[in-house]
C-alpha positions in Angstrom: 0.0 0.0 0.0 1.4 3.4 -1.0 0.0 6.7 1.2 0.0 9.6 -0.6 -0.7 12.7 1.0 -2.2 16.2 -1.0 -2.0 19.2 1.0 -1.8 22.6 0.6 -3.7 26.0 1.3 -7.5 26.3 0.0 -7.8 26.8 -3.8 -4.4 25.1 -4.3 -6.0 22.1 -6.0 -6.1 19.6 -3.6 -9.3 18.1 -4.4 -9.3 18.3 -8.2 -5.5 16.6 -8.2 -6.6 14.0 -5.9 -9.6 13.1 -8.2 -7.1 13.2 -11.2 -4.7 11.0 -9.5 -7.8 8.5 -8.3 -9.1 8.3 -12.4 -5.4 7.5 -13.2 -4.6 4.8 -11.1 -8.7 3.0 -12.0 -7.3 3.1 -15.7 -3.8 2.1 -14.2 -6.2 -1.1 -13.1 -5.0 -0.3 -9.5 -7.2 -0.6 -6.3 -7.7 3.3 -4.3 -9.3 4.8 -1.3 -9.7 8.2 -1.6 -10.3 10.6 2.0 -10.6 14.3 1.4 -10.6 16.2 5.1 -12.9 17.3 6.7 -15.3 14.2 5.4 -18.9 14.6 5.8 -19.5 11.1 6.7 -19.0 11.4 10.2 -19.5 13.5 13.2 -16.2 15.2 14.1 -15.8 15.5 10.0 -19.3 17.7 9.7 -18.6 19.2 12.9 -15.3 20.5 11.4 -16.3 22.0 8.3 -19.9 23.8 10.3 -17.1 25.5 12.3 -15.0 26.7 9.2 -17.9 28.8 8.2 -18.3 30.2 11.6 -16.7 33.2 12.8 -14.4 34.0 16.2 -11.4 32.6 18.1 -13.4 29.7 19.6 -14.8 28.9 16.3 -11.4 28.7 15.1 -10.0 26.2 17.4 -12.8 24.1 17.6 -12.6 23.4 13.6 -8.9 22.6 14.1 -9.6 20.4 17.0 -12.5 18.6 14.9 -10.2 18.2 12.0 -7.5 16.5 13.9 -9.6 14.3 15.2 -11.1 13.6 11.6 -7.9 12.6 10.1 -7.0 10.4 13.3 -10.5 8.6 12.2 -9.7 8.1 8.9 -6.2 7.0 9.8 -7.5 4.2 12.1 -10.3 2.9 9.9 -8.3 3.5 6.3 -4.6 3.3 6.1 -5.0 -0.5 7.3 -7.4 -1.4 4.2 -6.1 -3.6 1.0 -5.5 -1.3 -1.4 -2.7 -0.4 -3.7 -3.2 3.4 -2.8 -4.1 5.9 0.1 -4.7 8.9 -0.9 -5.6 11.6 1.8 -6.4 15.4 1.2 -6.1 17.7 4.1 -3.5 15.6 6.4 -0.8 17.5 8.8 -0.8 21.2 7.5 -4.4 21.5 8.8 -2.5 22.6 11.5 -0.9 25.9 9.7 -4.6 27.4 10.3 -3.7 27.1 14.1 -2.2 30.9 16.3 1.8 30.2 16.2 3.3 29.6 18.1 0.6 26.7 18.5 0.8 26.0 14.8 4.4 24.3 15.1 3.7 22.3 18.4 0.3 21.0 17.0 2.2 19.3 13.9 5.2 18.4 15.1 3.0 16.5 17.8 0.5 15.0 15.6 3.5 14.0 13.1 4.2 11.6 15.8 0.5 10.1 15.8 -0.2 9.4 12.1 1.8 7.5 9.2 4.1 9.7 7.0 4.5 8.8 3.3 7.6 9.5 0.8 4.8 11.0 -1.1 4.2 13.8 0.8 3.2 16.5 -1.8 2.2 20.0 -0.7 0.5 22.4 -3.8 1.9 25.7 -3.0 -0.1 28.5 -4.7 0.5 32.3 -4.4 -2.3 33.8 -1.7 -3.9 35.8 -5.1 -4.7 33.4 -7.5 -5.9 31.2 -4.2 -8.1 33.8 -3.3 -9.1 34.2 -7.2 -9.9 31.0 -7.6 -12.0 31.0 -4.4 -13.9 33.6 -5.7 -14.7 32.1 -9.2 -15.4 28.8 -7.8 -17.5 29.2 -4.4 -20.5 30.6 -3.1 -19.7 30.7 0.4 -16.5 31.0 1.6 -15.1 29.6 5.0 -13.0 31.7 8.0 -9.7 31.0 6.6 -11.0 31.8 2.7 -9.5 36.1 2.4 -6.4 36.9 1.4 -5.1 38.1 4.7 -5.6 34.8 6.4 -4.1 32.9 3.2 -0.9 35.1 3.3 -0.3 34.1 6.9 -1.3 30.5 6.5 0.7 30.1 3.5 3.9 31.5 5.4 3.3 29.3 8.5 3.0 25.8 6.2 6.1 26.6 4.2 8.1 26.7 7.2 6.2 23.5 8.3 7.4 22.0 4.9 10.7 21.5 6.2 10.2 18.3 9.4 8.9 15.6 6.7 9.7 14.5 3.1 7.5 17.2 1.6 7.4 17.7 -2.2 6.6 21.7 -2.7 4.4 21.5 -5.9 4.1 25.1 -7.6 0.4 24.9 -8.7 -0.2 28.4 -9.9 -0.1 26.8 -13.3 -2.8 24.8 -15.5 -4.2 21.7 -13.4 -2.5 19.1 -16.2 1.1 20.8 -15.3 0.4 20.3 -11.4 -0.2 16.5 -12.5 2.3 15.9 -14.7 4.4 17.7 -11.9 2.9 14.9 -9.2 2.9 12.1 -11.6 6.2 12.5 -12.4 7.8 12.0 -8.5 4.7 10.3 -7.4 5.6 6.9 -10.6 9.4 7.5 -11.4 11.6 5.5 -10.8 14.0 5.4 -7.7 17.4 7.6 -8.3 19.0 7.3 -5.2 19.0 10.8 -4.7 16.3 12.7 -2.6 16.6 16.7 -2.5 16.1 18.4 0.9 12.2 18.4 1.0 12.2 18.0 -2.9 11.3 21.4 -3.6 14.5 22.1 -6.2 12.9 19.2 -8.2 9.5 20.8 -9.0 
């Protein structure tokens, strides 16, 4: 079983990679369980994204809180299944949305709780065309959706980037480039080599 993880601030292109990644590896004749975070199929998962649209400190916490617990859940009952591929949108940099310096403590101690993955890919996208792309796409928007709160997000999980194997994807560009850019680390073959969080690859 491989995990791969997609994460990455909102409008980034976390969901519509992950679906493009789950249509290649049906045709690839591979088995796949996909999990995009928060899920709406369970209580701390709804509970999670009712709080995102809410406003206030306590709101804020209590959708980070939910959405730890969420991926926990999804850890426990999916990473253990018989398939060739995990894929899980949403994972550890949930926890950039948190206060610093809360942010770092809260992944570096849930990096000890849940499975890390060589394929660890985080779509980095400039705050602008995130918010643009919010815009265009969405009729409500949650807490974390204005530019303000993506510029400070976006700062906290690049400096997260650095404890794990992450793979910084630039996804300003067309959704086929940001595949091809996956595809490529996610099905080459070993080198030997592995650059310092990948980043000078991509």
């Amino acid at each position: 079983m491989t995990l791969v993880i997609i994460d990455g601030l909102d409008g980034c292109g976390k969901s519509t990679q992950a679906a493009l990644m789950l249509g290649l590896l049906k045709k690839m004749k591979k088995t796949a369980c996909l999990r995009v975070h928060p899920e709406t199929d369970n209580w701390f998962g709804v509970q999670a994204r009712r709080y995102l649209y809410s406003e206030g400190t306590s709101a804020h916490f209590a959708s980070a809180i939910f959405y730890m617990v969420d991926v926990i859940r999804s850890v426990l009952l999916y990473s253990w299944r018989e398939a060739d591929f995990i894929i899980f949108v949403r994972y550890l940099m949930g926890t950039a949305y948190l206060p610093s310096p809360l942010h770092s403590i809260a992944y570096n101690f849930f990096a000890t709780i849940v499975p890390k993955s060589n394929y660890m890919f985080f779509l980095d996208v400039y705050p602008e065309e995130a918010s643009s792309r919010i815009a265009k796409n969405r009729t409500q928007t949650e807490m974390f959706e204005n530019l303000i709160a993506l510029r400070k997000v976006r700062t906290k999980a690049l400096a997260l980037t650095r404890f794990g194997k992450w793979t910084i994807v630039n996804s300003n560009g067309s959704v086929g480039k940001t595949a091809s850019k996956i595809n490529m680390q996610l099905f080459q073959k070993p080198t030997g080599r592995v650059a310092k969080n990948q980043s000078e690859a991509l």
